[in-house]
C-alpha distance (Angstrom), angle and dihedral (degrees) to the residues before:
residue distance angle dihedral
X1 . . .
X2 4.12 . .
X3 4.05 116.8 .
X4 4.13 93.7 -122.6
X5 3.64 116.6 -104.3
X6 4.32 99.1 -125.9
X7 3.57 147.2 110.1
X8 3.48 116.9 -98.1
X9 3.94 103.4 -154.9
X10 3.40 93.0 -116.0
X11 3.55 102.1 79.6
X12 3.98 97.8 -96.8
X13 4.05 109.8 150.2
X14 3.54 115.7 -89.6
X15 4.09 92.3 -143.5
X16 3.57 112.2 124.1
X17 3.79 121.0 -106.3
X18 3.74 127.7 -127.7
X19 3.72 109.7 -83.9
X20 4.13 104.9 -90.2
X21 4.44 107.5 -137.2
X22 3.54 118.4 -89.1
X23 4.31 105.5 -99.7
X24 3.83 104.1 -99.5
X25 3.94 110.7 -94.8
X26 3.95 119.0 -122.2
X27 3.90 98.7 -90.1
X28 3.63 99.2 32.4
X29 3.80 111.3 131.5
X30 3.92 108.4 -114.4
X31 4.09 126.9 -157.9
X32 4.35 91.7 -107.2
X33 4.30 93.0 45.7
X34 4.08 97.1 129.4
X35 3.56 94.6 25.6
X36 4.05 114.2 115.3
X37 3.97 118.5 -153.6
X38 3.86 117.1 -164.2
X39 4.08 100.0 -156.9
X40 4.31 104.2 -172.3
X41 3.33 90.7 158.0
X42 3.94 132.0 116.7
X43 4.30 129.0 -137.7
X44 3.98 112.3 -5.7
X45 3.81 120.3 -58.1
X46 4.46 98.5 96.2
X47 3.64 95.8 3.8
X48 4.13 88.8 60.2
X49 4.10 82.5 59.2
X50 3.75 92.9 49.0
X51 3.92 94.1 52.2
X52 3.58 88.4 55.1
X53 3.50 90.4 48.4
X54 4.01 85.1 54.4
X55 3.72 92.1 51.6
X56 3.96 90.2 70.6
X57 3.46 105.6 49.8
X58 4.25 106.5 -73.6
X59 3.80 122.6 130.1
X60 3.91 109.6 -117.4
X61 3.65 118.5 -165.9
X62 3.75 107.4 -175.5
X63 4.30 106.3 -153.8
X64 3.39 111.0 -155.7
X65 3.53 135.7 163.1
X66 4.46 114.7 -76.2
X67 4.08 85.4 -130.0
X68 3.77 109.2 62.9
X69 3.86 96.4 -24.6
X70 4.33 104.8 -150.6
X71 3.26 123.3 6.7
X72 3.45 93.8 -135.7
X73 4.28 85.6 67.9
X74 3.77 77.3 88.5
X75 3.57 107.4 33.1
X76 3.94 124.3 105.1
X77 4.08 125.1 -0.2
X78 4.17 113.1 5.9
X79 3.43 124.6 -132.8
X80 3.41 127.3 -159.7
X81 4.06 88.6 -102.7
X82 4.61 90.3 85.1
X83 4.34 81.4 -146.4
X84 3.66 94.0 58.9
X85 3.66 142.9 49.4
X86 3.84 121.8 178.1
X87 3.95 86.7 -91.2
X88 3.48 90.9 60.2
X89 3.67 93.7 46.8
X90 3.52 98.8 52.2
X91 4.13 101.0 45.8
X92 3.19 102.2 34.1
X93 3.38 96.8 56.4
X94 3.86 124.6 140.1
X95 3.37 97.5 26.5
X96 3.60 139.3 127.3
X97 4.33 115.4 -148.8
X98 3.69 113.5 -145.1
X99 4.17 107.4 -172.3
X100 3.75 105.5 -126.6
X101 4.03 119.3 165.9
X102 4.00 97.2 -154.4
X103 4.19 88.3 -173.8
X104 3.59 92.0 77.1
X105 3.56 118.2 67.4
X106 4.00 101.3 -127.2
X107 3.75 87.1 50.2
X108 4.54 88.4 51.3
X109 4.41 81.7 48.1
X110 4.11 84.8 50.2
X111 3.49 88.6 42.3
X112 4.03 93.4 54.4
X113 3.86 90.0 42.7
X114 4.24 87.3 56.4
X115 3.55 84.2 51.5
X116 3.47 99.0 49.3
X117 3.66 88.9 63.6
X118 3.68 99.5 44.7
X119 3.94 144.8 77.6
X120 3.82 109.2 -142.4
X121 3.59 132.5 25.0
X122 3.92 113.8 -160.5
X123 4.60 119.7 -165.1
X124 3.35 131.3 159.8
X125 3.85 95.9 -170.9
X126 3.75 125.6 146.8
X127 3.54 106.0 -83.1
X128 3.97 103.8 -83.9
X129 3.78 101.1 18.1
X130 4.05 96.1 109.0
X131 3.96 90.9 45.0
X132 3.63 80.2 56.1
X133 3.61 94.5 61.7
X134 3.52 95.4 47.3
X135 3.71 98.6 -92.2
X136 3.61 113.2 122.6
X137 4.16 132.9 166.4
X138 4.19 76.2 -109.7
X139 3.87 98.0 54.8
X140 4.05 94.8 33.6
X141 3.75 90.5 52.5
X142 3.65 92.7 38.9
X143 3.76 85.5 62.9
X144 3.50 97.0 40.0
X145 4.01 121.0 12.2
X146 3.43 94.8 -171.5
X147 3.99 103.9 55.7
X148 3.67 116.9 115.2
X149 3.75 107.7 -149.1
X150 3.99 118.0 -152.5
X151 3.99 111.8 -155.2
X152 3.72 125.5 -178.7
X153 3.37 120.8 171.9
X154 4.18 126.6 157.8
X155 3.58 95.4 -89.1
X156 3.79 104.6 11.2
X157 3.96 133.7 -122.7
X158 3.39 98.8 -54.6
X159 3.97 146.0 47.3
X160 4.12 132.2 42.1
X161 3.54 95.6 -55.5
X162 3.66 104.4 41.1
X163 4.46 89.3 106.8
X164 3.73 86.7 62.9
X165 3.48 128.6 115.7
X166 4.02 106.9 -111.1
X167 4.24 121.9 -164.5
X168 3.65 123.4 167.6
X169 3.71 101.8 -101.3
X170 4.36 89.5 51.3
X171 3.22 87.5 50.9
X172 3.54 97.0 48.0
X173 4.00 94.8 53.7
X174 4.19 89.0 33.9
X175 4.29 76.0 58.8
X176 3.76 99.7 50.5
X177 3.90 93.6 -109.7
X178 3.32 102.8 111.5
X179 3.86 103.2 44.5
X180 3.96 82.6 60.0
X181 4.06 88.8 54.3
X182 3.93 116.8 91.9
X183 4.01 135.4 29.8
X184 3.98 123.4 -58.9
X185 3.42 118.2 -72.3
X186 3.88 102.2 13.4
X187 3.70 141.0 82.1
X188 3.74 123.8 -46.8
X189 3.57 111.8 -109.7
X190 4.40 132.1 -146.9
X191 3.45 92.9 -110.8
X192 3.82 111.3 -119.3
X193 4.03 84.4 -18.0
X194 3.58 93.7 -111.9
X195 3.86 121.2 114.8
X196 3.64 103.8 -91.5
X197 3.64 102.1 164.8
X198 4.11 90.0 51.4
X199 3.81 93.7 56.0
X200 4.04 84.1 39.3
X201 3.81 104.8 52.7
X202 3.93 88.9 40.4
X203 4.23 91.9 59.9
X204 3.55 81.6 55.1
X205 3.51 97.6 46.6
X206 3.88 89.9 48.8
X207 4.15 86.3 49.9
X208 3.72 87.9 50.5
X209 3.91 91.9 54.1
X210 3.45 94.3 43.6
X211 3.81 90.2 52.4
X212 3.87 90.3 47.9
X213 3.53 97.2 39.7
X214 4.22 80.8 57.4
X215 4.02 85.5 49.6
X216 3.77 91.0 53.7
X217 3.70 104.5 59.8
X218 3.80 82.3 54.9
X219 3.36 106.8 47.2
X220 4.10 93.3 7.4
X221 3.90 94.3 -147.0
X222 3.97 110.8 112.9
X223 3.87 117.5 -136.4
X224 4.14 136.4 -164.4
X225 3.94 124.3 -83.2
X226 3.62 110.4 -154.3
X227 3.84 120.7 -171.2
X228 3.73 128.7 162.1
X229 3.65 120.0 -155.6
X230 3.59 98.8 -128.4
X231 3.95 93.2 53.9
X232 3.46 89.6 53.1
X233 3.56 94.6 59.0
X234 3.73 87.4 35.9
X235 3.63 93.5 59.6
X236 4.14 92.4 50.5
X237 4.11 85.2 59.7
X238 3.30 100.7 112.8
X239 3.93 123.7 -133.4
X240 4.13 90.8 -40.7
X241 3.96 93.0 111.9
X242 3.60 83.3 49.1
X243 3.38 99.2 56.3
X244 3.73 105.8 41.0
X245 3.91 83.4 44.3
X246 3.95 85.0 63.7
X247 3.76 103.7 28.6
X248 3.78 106.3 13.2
X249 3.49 86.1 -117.0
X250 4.03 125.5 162.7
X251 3.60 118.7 -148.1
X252 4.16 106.6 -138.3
X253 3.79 128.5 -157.2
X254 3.81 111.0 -76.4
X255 3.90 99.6 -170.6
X256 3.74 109.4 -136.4
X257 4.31 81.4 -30.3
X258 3.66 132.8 104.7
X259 4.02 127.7 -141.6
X260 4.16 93.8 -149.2
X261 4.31 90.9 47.8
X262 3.63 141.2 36.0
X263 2.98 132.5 -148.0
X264 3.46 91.8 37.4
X265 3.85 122.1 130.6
X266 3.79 145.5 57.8
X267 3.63 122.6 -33.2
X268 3.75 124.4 -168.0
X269 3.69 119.1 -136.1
X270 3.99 133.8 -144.2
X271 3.72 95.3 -107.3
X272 4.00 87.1 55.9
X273 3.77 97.4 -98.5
X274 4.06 135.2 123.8
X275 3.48 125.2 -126.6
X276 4.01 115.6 -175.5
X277 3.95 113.2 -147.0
X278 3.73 120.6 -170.7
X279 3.91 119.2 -157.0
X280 3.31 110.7 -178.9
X281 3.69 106.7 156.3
X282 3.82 141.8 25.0
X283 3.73 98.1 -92.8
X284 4.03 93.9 49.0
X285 3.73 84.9 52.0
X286 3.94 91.1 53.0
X287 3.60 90.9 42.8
X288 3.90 88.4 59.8
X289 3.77 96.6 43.4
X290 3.72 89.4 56.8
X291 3.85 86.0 51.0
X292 3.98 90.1 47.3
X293 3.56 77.9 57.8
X294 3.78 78.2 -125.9
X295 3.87 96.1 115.6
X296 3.90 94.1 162.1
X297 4.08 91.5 63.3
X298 3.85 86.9 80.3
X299 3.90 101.0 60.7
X300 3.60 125.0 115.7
X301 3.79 86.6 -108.9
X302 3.81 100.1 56.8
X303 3.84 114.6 27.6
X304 3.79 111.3 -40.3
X305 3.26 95.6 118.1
X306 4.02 121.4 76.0
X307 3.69 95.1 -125.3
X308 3.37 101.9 46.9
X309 3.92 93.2 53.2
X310 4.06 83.4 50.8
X311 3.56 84.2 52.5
X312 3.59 99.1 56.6
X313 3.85 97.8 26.6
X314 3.63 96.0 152.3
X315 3.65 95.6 54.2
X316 3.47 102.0 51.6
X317 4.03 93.2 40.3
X318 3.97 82.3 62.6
X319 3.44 99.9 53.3
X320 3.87 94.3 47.0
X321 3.72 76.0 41.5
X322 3.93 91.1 62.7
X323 3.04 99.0 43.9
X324 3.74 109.1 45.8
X325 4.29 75.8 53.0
X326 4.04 94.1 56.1
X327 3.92 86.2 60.0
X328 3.70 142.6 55.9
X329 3.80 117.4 -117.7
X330 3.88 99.3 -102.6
X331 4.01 86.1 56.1
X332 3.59 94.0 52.5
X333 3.82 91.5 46.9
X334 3.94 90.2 50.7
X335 3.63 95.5 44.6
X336 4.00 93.5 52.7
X337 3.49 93.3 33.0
X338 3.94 95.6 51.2
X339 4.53 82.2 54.3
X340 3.69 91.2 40.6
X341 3.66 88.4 -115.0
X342 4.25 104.3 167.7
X343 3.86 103.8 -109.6
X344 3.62 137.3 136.8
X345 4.22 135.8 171.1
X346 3.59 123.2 -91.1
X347 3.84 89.2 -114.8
X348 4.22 115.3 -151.2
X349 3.85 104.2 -167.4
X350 3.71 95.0 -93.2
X351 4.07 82.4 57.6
X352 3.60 80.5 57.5
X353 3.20 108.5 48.9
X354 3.54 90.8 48.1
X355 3.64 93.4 50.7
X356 4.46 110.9 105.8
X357 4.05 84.9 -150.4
X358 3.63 93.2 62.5
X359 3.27 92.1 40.1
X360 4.29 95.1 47.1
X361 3.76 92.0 46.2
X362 3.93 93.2 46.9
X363 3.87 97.1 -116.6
X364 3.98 86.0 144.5
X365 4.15 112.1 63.6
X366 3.55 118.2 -162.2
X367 3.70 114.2 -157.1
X368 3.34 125.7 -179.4
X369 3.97 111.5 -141.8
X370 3.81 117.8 -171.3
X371 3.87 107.2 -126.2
X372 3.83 97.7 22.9
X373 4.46 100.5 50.6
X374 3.96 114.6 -134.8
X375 4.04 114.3 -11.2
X376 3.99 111.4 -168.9
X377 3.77 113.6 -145.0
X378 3.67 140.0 172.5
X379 4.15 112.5 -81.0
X380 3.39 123.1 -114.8
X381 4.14 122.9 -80.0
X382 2.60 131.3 -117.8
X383 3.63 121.6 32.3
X384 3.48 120.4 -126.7
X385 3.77 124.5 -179.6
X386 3.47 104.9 -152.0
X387 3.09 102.6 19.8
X388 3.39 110.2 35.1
X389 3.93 132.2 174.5
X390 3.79 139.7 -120.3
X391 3.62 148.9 168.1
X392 3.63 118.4 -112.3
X393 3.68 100.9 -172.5
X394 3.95 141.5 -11.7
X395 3.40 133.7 -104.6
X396 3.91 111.3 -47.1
X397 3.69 141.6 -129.3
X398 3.73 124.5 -86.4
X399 4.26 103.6 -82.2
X400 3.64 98.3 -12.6
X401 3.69 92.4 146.7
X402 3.84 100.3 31.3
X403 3.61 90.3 103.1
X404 3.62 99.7 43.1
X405 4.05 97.8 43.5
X406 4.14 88.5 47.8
X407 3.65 93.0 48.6
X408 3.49 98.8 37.1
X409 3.75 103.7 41.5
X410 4.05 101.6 20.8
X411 3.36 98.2 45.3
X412 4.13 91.7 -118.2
X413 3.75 121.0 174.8
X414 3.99 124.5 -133.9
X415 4.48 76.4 -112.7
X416 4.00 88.4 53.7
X417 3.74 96.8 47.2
X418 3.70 93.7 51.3
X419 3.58 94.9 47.2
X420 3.80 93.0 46.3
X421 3.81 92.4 49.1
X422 3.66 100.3 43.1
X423 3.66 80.5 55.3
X424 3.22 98.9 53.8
X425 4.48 94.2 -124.8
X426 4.29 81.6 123.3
């Protein structure tokens, strides 16, 4: 769809953005179409990585237990459907659950047959877990040499810790995040209490297939990804390791601050808003003097220069805090927009929703779901311009393609699929 070409009230330019791609129709061939995704895992960190993989064109087939099937079915906001909340809807979406019980041994051989037909194989187990079922790297590649595996666990394969139970928010003070989150002096905070190091670890788990599914068609044997959650958060740290490796130096919580630019924060307005503004060099700082309407604040005498305003931090965060609190929030945004000052609101979802760039670049998904009416969802990332993503269908019911996938792809009879479900295998 086309950004819209308008003013915004708040300043914003009126110059017309590039053109954004059209959303991909329903039978328009996508880069993934032929590829098939095994997700076993349960919650978010690996099965995050296979919905994205769903969004451009692979086949996901999400096993999960016949009794309950993921936890995460009943995790976050209920719906009226008693299998899926609104979390479930939204991240498991495009995929397909086949009802596989992988602690009995004919379900493991069914298992291995799946496999056999498939490309990638996503679990976020507890190291050891699947090897306790029977399914090794030896007896999954033995039935299909060129799978790539993707495993993420808290603490990955290897090392002391690897047996250890591993959520997003351990992994994300285990990584130095969270110690970093909240104002000087008092307790660490979850930053933004949403599962950062799930959604995290599974973007590198989808770059790791990628990369081995590029491997494959030249040597066309499949190989293990292994990602811990707390290394992929540790990896996003900045320069920190760097520094203390050099200095011994330990980075301490800021707030909404930064130690290398000032002002830089949140700022609350007169109308009871936040606006965040970001000065990071000289000229951003005399940009928002002259929008202060305090022009002189930026000469070499006062605090044009970077390391003076470090210097006196605390006086020039209280003028900017002053100011921003003489003004309501659309003010301040026009002022620093009209001087190209970097600033942006402090969205809450309502913000968002509310917001026409969301809406023109398609960050807001309505799909329509049969039983539960119109369910809004975050749009697919990235965006690709010919080939572009989208999502075909939300979460799914417990085993509503069992039958199809085991007749279909395994061969099973109408005799074999009653059998198997009256004992309880699928």
């Amino acid at each position: 769809m086309s950004a819209r070409d308008n003013a915004t009230g708040t300043g914003e330019s009126t110059t017309a953005a590039p053109a954004q791609p059209h959303a991909a129709t329903a039978d328009a061939p996508r880069p993934l179409d032929g590829v098939r995704v095994i997700d076993v895992g349960n919650f978010l960190a690996g099965p995050y990585a296979a919905a994205m993989m769903g969004e451009f064109g692979a086949e996901v087939l999400k096993v999960e237990h016949p009794i309950g099937g993921d936890p995460m079915r009943r995790f976050g906001t209920p719906t009226s459907r008693p299998d899926a909340t609104l979390k479930w809807l939204s991240e498991s979406r495009n995929k397909k659950s086949v009802t596989i019980d992988l602690r009995q041994d004919e379900g493991v051989q069914l298992f291995l047959k799946l496999l056999a037909k498939s490309d990638v194989l996503i679990e976020n187990f507890r190291p050891g877990t699947m090897e306790e079922w029977g399914l090794t790297w030896e007896s999954i590649s033995a039935a299909n040499p060129r799978l790539v595996m993707l495993r993420v666990s808290g603490y990955g394969q290897t090392g002391p810790y690897r047996r250890r139970s591993g959520f997003a928010h351990i992994a994300q003070a285990f990584g130095g995040l969270n110690y970093l989150a909240g104002f000087p002096g008092e307790t660490p905070v979850l930053p933004g209490t949403v599962p950062l190091g799930d959604y995290i670890a599974s973007l590198y788990g989808a770059i790791g297939i990628m990369i081995a599914l590029r491997h494959r068609e030249a040597s066309g044997r499949g190989q293990i990804i292994d990602v811990g959650i707390y290394e992929a958060i540790f990896r996003m740290m900045e320069e920190i390791a760097s520094v203390y490796g050099v200095s011994g130096k330990i980075r301490e919580r800021e707030g909404s601050g930064s130690f290398v630019a000032v002002p830089h924060g949140h700022f609350r307005t007169r109308d009871d808003r936040w606006i965040a503004i970001a000065c990071t060099t000289d000229k951003m700082f005399e940009r928002l003097a002259v929008a202060m309407g305090q022009p002189q604040l930026s000469s070499s005498g006062l605090y044009g220069d970077q390391r003076k305003r470090l210097a006196a931090r605390d006086t020039v965060n209280a003028m900017v805090i002053e100011w921003v609190a003489s003004l309501d929030r659309d003010e301040v945004l026009r002022r620093c927009l009209d001087e190209e000052v970097p600033v942006g609101k402090v969205n809450n979802i309502a913000d968002i929703f509310a917001d026409e760039h969301f809406a023109a670049r398609g960050n807001l998904a309505h799909i329509i779901d049969a039983e539960l009416g119109d369910i809004v969802v975050p749009g697919v990332v990235p965006t690709l311009s010919a080939t572009p993503g989208r999502i075909d269908s939300l979460g799914p019911t417990l085993g509503n393609a069992t039958d199809q996938v085991m007749r279909e792809l395994l061969g099973l009879t109408p005799a074999d699929l009653q059998r198997l479900h009256q004992s309880r295998i699928i």
